[in-house]
C-alpha positions in Angstrom: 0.0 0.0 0.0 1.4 3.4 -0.6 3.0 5.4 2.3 -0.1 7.8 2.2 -0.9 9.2 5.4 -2.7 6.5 7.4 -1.8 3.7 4.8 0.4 0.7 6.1 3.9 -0.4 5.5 5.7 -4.0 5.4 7.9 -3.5 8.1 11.3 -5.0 7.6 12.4 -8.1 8.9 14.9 -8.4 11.6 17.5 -10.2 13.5 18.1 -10.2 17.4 19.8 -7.4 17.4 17.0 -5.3 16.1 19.3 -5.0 12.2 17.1 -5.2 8.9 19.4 -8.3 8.1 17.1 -10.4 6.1 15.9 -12.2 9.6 12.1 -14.0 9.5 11.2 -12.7 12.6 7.9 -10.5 11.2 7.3 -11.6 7.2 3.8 -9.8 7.4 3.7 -7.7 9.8 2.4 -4.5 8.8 2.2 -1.2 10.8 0.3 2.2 10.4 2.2 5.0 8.6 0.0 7.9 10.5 1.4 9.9 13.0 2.3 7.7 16.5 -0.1 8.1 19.2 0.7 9.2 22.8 0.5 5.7 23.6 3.0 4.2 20.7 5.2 7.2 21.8 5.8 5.9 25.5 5.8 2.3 24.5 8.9 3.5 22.7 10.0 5.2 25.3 9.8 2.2 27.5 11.4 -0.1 25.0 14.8 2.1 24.5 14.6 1.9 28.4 14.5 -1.9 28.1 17.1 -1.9 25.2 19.6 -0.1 28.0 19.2 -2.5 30.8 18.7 -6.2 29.3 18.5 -7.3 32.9 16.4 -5.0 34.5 14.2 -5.2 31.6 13.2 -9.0 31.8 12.9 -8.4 35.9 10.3 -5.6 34.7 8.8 -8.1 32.0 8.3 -10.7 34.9 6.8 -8.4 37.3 5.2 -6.1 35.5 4.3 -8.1 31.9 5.0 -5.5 29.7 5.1 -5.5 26.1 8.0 -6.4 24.0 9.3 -4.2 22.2 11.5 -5.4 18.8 12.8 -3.4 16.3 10.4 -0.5 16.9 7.4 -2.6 17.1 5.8 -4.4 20.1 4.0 -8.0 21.2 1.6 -7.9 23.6 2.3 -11.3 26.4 0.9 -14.2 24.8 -2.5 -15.3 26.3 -2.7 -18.9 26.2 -6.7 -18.1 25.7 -5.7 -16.3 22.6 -5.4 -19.4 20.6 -9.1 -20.6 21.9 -11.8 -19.8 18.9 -15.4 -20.9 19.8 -16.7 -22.1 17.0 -20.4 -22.9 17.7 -22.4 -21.4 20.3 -25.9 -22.1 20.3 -29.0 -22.3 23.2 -29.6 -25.4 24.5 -32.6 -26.7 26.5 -32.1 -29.0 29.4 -32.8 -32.0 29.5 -36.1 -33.9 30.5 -36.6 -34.9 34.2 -37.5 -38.1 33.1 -34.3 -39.2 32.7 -33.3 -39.2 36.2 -35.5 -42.1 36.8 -35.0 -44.2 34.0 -33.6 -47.1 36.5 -36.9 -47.3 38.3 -38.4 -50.6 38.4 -41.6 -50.2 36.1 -44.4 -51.8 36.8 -48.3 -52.0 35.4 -50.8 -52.9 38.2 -54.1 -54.2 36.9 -57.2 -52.3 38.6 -61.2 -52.6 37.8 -61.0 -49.2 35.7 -57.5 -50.4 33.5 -53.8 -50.2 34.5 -51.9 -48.0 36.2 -48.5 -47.7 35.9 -46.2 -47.6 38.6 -42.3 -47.2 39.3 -40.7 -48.6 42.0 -37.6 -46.4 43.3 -35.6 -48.0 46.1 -35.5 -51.7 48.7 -39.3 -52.8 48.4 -38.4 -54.7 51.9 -38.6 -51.2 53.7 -41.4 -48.8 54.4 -43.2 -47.7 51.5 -44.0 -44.1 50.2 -46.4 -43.5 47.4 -46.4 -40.4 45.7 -49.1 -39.2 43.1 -48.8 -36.5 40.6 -50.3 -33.3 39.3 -51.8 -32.1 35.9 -50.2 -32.1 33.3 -47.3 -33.8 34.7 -46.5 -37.7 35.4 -43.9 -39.4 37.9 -40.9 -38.4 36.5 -41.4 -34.6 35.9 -43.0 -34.2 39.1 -41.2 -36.3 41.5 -37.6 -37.0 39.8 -35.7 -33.9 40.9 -36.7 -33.8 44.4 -36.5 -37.3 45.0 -32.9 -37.4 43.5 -31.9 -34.3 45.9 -29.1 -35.1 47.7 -30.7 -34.8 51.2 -33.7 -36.9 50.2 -31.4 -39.2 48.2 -29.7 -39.7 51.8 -33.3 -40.0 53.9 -34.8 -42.6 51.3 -31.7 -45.1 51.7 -34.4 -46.1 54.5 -37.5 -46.3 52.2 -39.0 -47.2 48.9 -41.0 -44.8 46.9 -43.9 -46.1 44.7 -44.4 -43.0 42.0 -48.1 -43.5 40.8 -49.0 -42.5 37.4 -52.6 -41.6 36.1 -53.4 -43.4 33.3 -52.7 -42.4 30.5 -50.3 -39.7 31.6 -47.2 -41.4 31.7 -44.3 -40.6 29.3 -45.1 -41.6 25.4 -48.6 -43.3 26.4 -50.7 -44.1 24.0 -53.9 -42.0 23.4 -56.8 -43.9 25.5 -59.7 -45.0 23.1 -62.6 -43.3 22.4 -65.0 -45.5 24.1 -62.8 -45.6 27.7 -64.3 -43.9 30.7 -61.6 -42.5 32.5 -62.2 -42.8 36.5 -63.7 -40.6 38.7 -61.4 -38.8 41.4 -62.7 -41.3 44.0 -62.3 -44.2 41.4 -58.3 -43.0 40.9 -58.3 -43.2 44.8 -59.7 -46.0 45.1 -56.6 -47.8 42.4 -54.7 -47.3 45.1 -56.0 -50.2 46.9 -54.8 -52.5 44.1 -51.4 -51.1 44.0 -51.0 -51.8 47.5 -52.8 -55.3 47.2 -50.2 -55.7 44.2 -47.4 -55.1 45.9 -48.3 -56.2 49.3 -48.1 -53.0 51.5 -50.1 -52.9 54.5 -49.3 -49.0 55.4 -48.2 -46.2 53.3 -46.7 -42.9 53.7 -48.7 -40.7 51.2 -47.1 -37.8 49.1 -49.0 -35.7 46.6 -49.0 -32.5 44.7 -52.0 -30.7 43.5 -54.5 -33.2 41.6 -52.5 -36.1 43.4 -53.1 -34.8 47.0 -56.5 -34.9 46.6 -56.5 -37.8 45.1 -54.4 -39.2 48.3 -56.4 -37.2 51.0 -59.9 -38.9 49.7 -57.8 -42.5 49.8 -56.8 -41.7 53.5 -60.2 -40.7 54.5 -61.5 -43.2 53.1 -59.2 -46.0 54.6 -57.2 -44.5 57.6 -55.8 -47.9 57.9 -54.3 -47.7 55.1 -52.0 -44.2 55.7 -49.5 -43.8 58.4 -49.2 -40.0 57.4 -49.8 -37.8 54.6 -47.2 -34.9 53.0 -49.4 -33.0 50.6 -49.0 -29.8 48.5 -51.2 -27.4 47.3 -54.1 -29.4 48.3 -57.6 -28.5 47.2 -60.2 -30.3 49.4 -63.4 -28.4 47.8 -65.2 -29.3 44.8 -64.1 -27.1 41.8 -65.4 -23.6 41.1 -67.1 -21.5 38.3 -64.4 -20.1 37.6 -62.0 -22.7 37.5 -64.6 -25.1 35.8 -64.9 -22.7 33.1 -61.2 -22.5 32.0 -60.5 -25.8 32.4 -63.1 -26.9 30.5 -62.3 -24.7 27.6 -59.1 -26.5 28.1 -59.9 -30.0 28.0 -61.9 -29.4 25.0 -59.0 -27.0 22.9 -57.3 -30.3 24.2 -59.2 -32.9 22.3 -59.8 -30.7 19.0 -57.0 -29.0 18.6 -54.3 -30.6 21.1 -52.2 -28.4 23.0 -52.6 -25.0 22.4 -50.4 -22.0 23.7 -53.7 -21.4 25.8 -53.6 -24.6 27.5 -49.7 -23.9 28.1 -50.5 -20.5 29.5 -52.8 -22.1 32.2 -51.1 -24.9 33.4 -47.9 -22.7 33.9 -50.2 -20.5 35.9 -51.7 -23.9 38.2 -48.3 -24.6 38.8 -46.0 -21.5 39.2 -48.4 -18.9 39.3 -48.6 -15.2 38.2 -45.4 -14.4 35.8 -43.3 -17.4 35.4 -41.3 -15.7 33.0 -39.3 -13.5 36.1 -38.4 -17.2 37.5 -35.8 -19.7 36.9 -35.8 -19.5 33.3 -34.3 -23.0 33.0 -37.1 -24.8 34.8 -39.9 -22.9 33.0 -38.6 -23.8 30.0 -38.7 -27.4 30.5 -41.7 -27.3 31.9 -43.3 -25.2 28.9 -41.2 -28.1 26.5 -42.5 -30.5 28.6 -46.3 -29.6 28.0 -45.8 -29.1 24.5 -44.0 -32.4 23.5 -44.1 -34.9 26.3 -47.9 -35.0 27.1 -50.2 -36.7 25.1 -53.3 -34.2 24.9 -56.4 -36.6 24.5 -55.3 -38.4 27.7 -55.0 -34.5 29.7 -58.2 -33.6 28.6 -59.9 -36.9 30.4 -57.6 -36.1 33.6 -58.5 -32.5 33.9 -62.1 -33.4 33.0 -62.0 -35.5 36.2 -60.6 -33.2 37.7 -62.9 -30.4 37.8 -65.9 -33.0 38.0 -64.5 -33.9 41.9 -66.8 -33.3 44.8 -66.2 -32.3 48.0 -64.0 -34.2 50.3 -66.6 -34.1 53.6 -63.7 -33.1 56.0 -65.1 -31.0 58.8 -63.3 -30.3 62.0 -65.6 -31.5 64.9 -64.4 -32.2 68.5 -65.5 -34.9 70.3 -67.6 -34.5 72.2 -69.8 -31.5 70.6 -73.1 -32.1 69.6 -74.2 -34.2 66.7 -70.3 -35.2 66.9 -71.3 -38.8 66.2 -73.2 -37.8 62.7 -70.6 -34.7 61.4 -68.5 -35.5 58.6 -65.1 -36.1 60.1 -61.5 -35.1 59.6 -58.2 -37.3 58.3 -57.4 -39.2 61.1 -53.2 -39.6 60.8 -50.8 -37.0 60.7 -50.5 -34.4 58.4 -48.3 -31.3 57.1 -50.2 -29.0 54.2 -47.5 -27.3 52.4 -47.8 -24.1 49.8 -45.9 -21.8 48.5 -46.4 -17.9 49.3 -46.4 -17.6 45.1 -48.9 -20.4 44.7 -52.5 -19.4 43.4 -53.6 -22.7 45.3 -52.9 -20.4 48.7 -55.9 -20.0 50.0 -57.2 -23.7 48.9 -54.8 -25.5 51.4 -55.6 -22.9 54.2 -59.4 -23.8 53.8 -57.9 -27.2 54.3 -55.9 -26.5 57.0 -59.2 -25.2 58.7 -60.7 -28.6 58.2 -57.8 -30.5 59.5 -57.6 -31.4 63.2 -54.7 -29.2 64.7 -53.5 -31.6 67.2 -52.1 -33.7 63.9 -51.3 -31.4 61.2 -49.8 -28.5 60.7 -49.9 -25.6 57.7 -46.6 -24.5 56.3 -45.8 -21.8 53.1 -42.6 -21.8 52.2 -41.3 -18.4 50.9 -40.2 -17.6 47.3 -41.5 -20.1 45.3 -45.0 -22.0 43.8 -43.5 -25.1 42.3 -42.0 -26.1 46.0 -40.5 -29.0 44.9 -38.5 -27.5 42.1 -37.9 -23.8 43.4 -37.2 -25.1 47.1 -36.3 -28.8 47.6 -33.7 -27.9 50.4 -36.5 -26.2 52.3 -39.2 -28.7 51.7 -36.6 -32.1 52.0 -35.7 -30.3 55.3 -39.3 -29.9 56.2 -40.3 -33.3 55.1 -37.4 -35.0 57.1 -38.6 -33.2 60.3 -42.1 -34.7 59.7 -41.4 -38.0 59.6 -39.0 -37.7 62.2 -41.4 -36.1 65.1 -44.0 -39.6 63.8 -41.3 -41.9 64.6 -40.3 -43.1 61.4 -37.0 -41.6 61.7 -34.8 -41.7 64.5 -33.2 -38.6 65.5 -29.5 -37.5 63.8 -27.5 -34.1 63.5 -28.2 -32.3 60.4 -25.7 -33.4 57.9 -25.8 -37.0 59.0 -27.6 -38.6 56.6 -25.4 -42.0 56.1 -26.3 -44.4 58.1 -29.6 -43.3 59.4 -31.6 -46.1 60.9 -35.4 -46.2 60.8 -37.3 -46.9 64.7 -40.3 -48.7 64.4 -42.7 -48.0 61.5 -45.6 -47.1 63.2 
């Protein structure tokens, strides 16, 4: 290029001792003709500084890294990361839940209204715990994180967890035909009796979210013999609503005609994390939202959520004994129980009309702070709380926090 003001010159090679002798130092290097800067003037500077004092200069290059100067022209220190190019960069979505559980025992228990799919996680010889599900969701995106947390990893060395799937709401099941009746609320509670026939269990620990803790409250009041305790979340022990009746049953039928919908989405991201999911974890909304769009099979939801919003009443009153008409009152669950919510939840003031029905000497009402979708947003918090539970019932003997290994069940009562 010519040596125009602001053009670039080939600059010319040199040896070690900074002489234009034909060396192959620089070959290309090219440098700008234009008038130096202030800064290229006291790099100079610094270099004919170095150039006097070859030993002070590499104690100053050591100390202080500054740049090389050759033949009127510097090098910056070489950056080992200078050599790193990143080649493709692209958004990924994590991974499904479902994963986590692939080495689950699976199991399909026959029942009078079809099969229901079960998978066993953990020693069948010790006490069991049998979880159940909410809409939209199945065993593995509900259950598989918190489960797999490392303080309820350490807990459940001393149980075995039976993860209950609706049917028809497992991963990749087939669409139910036409001419099936999908089960009532008390006819999914009432499965449970086969899955524990099935698998021989005499008492259970129950632990359900949302559609699944009703489901497991009406089992427990309906055989108290059958449920040592109960954990349940964002329980909803009233029948459903005009509100809610209405938009899930536009749901279930945008469901079955046109599958799902970014209506449908909209509202079960609302039933499970509440108002503006978007200003949450944006990695765990987004597999949720992937989740409902590709892992659920939308004939089979519709049949669920039409269930669903078809429940009665669960008859729980809190009467003391003793008061009048006592002996005729609807009655309360009879073993222990914690009702759990989070302060974000819209199901708030569902499990605190629960609460009220609940006898106080055997449960107790907790809202955890921060989150909706407890189990993902606060495992620590609810594994913690869940822990504490069992251990004040005796399933547990006492340790020091931190001590998981080792832990040693008392008797199962």
């Amino acid at each position: 290029m010519p040596q125009s003001e602001g053009g670039y010159v080939s600059l010319p090679a040199v040896n070690g001792n900074g002489n234009s002798n034909g060396g192959a130092i620089y070959q290309s290097t090219t440098e700008p003709t234009a008038p130096p800067s202030v800064f290229a003037s006291v790099k100079r500077a610094i270099g004919q500084a170095i150039k006097s004092s070859p030993t002070d200069s590499e104690e100053l290059l050591r100390s202080e890294r500054l740049p090389v100067i050759v033949g009127g022209s510097s090098t910056m220190p070489v950056d080992p990361m200078d050599d790193i190019e990143l080649r493709s960069v692209q958004l990924q979505f994590p991974n499904a839940r479902g994963s986590i559980l692939e080495a689950c025992e699976q199991r399909r228990v026959p029942t009078d209204k079809g099969d229901v799919h079960v998978a066993i996680q953990g020693d069948t010889a010790k006490p069991a715990i049998i979880t159940y599900h909410d809409l939209g969701l199945n065993y593995a995106t509900s259950f598989a994180g918190f489960f797999n947390f490392p303080v309820m990893r350490g807990l459940l060395e001393n149980f075995c967890v039976y993860h209950v799937t609706a049917p028809g709401q497992e991963e990749g099941a087939p669409t139910l035909p036409e001419d099936y009746v999908y089960p009532t609320m008390d006819d999914l509670a009432a499965q449970l009796l086969f899955v524990l026939s099935h698998f021989g269990l005499k008492s259970v620990i129950g632990f359900g979210v949302g559609a699944g803790a009703n489901i497991l409250a009406r089992f427990a009041h309906s055989h108290p013999d059958k449920v040592g305790a109960l954990c349940l979340i964002n329980c909803v022990s009233t029948q459903s609503g005009w509100i809610e009746w209405g938009y899930q049953s536009f749901n279930a039928r945008f469901l079955r005609t046109k599958g799902m919908t970014q209506g449908v989405i909209d509202y079960l991201m609302w039933h499970h994390f509440g108002r503006n999911p978007e200003e949450r974890n944006h990695d765990l909304v987004q597999m949720y939202k992937q989740h409902f769009e590709r892992g659920v099979n939308p004939t089979n939801l519709a049949m669920l959520i039409n269930a669903y919003i078809h429940r009665n009443d669960l008859h729980l009153a809190r009467t003391p004994p003793g008061t009048p008409g006592s002996e005729t009152a609807a009655t309360t669950l009879k073993m222990p129980v914690i009702n759990i919510t989070g302060s974000l939840s819209p199901h708030v003031d569902d499990t605190v009309t629960f609460n009220g029905r609940l006898d106080p000497t055997n449960s107790s009402w907790m809202k955890i702070s921060d989150c909706a979708l407890v189990l993902e947003e606060q495992p620590a918090k609810l594994a913690e709380a869940f822990r504490l539970f069992l251990q004040g019932e005796g399933y547990v003997k006492y340790f020091r926090p931190g001590d998981w290994d080792g832990t040693q069940l008392s008797s199962f009562i």
